[in-house]
C-alpha positions in Angstrom: 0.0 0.0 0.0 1.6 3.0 -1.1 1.5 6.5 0.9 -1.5 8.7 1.2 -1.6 11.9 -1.6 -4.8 11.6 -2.9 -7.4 12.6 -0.2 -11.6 13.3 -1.0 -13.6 14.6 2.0 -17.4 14.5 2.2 -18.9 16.9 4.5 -17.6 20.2 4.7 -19.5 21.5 8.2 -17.6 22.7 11.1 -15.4 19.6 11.2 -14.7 18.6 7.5 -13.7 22.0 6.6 -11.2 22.6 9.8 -9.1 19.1 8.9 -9.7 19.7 4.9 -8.0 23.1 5.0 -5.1 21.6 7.3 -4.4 18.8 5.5 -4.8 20.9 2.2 -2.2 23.3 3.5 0.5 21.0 3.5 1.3 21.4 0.1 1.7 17.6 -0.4 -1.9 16.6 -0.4 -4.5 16.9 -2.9 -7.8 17.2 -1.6 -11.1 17.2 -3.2 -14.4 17.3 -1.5 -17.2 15.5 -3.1 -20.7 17.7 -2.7 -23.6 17.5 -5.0 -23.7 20.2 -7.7 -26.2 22.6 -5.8 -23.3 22.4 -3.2 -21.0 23.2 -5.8 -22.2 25.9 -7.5 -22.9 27.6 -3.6 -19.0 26.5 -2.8 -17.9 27.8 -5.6 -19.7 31.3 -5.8 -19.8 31.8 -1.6 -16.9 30.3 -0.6 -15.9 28.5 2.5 -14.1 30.7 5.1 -11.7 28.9 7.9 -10.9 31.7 10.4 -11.9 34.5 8.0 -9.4 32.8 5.2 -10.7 31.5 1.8 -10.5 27.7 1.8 -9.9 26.9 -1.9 -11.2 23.4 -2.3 -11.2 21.5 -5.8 -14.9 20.2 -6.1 -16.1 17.1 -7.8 -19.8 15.6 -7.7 -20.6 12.1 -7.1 -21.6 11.8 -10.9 -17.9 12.5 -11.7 -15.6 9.9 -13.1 -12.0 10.7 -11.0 -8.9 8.7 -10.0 -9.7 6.9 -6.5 -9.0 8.7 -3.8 -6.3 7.0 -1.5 -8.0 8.2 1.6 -11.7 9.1 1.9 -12.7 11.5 5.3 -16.6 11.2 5.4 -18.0 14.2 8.0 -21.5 14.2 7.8 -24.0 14.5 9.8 -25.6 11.3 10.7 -28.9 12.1 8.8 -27.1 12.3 5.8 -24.8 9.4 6.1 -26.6 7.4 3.4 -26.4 9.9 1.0 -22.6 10.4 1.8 -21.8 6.9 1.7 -23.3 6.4 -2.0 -21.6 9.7 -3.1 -18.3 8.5 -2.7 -18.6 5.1 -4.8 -17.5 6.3 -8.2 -14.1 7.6 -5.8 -13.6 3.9 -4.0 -10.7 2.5 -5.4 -8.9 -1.0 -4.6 -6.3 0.6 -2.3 -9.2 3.3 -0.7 -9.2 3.5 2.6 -12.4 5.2 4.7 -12.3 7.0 7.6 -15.8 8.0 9.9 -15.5 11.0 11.5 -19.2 10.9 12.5 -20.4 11.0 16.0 -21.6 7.7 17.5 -20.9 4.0 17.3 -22.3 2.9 13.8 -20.8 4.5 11.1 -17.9 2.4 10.5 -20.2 -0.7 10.1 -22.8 0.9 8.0 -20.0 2.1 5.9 -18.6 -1.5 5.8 -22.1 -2.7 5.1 -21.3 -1.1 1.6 -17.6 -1.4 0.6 -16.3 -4.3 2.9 -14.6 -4.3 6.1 -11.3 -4.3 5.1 -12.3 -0.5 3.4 -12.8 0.9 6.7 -11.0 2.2 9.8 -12.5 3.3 13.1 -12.0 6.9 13.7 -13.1 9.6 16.0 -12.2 13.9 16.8 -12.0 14.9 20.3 -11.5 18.2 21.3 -12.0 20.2 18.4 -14.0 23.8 18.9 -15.0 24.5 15.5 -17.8 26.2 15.5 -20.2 27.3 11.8 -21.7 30.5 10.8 -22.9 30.0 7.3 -20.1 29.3 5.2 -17.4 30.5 7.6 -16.1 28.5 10.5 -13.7 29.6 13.5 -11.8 26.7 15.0 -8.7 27.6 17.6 -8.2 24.1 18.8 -8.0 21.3 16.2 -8.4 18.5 19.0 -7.4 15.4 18.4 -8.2 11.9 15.7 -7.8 9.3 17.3 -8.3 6.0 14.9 -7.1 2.3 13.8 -8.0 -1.0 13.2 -10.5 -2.5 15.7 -7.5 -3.6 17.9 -3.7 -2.1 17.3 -1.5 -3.9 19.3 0.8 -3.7 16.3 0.2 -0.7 13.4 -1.1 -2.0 9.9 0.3 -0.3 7.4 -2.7 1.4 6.2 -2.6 2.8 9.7 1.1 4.0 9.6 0.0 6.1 6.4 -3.0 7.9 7.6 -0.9 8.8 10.8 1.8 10.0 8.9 -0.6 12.0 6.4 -2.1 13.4 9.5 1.4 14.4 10.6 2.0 16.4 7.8 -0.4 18.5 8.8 0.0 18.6 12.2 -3.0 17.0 13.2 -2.6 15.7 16.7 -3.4 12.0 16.5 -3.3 8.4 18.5 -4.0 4.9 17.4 -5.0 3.5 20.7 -5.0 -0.1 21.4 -8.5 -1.1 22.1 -10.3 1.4 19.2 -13.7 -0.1 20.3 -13.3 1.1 23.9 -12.3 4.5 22.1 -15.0 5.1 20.5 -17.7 4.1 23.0 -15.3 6.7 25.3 -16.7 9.4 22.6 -20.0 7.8 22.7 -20.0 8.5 26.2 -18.8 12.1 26.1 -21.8 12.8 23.5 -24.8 11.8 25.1 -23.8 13.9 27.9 -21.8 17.0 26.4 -23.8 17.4 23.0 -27.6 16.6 24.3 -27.3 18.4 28.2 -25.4 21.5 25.9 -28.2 21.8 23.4 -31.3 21.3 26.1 -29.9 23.9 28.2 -28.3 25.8 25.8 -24.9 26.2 27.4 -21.7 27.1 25.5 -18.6 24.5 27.2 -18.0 27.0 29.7 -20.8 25.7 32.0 -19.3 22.7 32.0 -16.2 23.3 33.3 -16.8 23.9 36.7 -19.5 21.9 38.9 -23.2 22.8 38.4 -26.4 21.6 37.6 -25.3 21.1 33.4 -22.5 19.2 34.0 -24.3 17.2 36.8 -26.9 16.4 34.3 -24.4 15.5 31.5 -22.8 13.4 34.0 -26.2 11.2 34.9 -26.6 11.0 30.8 -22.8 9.3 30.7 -23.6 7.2 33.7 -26.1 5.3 31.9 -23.5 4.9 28.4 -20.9 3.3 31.3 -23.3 0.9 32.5 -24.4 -0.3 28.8 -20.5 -0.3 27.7 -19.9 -2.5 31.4 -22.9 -4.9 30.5 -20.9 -5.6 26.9 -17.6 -6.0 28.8 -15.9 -2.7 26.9 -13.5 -1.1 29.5 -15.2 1.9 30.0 -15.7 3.6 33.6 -16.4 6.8 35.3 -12.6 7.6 35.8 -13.1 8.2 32.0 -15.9 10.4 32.6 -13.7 12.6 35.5 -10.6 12.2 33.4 -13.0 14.1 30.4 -13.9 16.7 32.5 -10.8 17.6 34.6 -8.3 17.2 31.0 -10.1 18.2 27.7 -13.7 20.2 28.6 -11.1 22.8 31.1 -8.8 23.4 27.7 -11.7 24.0 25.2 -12.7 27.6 24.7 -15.9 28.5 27.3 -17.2 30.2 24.3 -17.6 27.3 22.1 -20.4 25.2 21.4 -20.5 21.3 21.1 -22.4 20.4 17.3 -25.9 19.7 18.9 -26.5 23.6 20.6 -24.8 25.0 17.3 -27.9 22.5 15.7 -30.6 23.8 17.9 -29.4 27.7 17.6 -29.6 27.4 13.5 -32.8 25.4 13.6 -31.5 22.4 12.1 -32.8 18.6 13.1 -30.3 17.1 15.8 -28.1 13.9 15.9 -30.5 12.8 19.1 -31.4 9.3 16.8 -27.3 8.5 17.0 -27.3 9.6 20.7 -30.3 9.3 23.3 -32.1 7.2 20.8 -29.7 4.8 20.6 -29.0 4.2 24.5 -32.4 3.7 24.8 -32.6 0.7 22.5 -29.2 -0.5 23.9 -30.8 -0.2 27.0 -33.8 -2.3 26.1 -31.5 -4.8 24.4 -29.8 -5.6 27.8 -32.3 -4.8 30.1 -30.7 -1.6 31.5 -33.1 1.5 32.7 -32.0 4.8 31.1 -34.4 7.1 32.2 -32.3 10.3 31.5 -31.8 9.8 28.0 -35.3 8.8 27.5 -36.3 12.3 29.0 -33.6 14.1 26.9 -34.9 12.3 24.0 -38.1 13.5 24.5 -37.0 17.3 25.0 -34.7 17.2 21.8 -37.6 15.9 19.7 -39.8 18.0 21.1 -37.3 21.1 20.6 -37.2 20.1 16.9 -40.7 20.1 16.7 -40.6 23.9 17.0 -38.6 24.3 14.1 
């Protein structure tokens, strides 16, 4: 497998764009971004701004015949995750390799569901503040990716290249060991961070100090622990301190987690990837999760005003 140059991104919201431009900046990457042509023709006349800078991005369609992309960044949405993953099959290639960057703990299979297992690596951001005003996005901490195979007690090579295309750029990354336990940690921090943020409309600030938000986030990422414990993933509530004592005191008390950016602007939520699914988890293994089912039930009801 040869070393990553080619890169196509779909999903140019607060999180797509931030790593795109980086990774564009290097000077030894091409990056597309594969949109649909109303997207194009908005891109292309409006522009995408990355801290007030133009981000010059070379656009290409789903319809569009082009060399396969070595590496494929999908960062959608969740709502739109079918449409992304059918977008980028004219771009899959025999040496492609894809890389979630959605919330959650079901892209990577859904995407595998599609173009095979051995397509796909788990992946997840933590950290970043990017935040989305139209087409412009302000971002002053680019967080961390932390991805791999499933397990990593020893780096693939397809691994080894996305960390050293990440490099280039500066991204801060890890390949943890147990990537399953990673991602359920993310799981964790977003049914408590992104739902508690966007029902009581508090920017990260609230959370960094004791008080009735973070206690509440806190009870939502309780109930992820106990689901994680009951499937024997190595997840506990040090995690949960660790979180909030290490990464939430470092991000900007201005900045607002993707779910209160969702409710501000009006725009339907990720709640079926969060509350929605601990509640069915929940049901699968008999577990009570009565704080997600009541934030489920706000968030829907929020969206309902829309």
């Amino acid at each position: 497998m040869s070393m990553i140059k080619k890169i196509a991104i779909v999903g140019l919201g607060a999180i797509g764009s931030v790593y795109g431009d980086i990774l564009q900046k290097t000077g030894e990457l091409e990056v597309k971004a594969i949109v649909d042509q109303k997207r194009k023709q908005r891109y292309e006349q409006k522009g995408i701004y990355v801290n007030n800078e133009p981000v010059s991005f070379t656009y290409i369609t789903p319809e569009e015949k082009s060399e396969a992309a070595d590496l494929i960044i999908v960062s959608v949405k969740y709502g739109q995750l079918e449409e992304a993953i059918a977008s980028i099959l004219n771009h899959v290639g025999e040496n492609t390799t894809i890389l979630s960057l959605l919330n959650g703990i079901t892209s990577e299979e859904e995407i595998a569901a599609v173009y095979g297992r051995e397509k796909v690596v788990y992946a997840m951001c933590n950290g970043i503040d990017s935040t989305r005003d139209g087409n412009s996005i302000y971002c002053s901490n680019p967080g961390k990716i932390s991805f791999g195979e499933k397990k990593n007690e020893e780096l693939t090579e397809r691994v080894q290249n996305i960390k050293a295309c990440f490099e280039k750029g500066k991204i801060p990354v890890e390949v943890p060991k147990d990537m399953e336990r990673t991602l359920w940690y993310k799981f964790m921090i977003n049914v408590g961070m992104n739902q508690v943020s966007a029902v009581t409309r508090s920017p990260y600030g609230f959370f960094q100090e004791p008080g009735f938000a973070r206690d509440l986030a806190m009870d939502a990422m309780k109930e992820v622990i106990m689901l994680a414990k009951a499937q024997k993933i190595d997840l506990s509530e040090v995690d949960m301190d660790d979180f909030f004592k290490n990464i939430v005191s470092n991000i900007s008390k201005d900045g607002k987690t993707s779910m209160l950016q969702d409710i501000e602007a009006k725009r339907l939520t990720e709640v079926t990837m969060f509350s929605e699914k601990v509640i069915d988890y929940g049901k699968r293994l008999n577990i009570e999760t009565p704080v997600n089912r009541t934030l489920y039930q706000i968030i829907r009801a929020l969206e309902s005003t829309f």
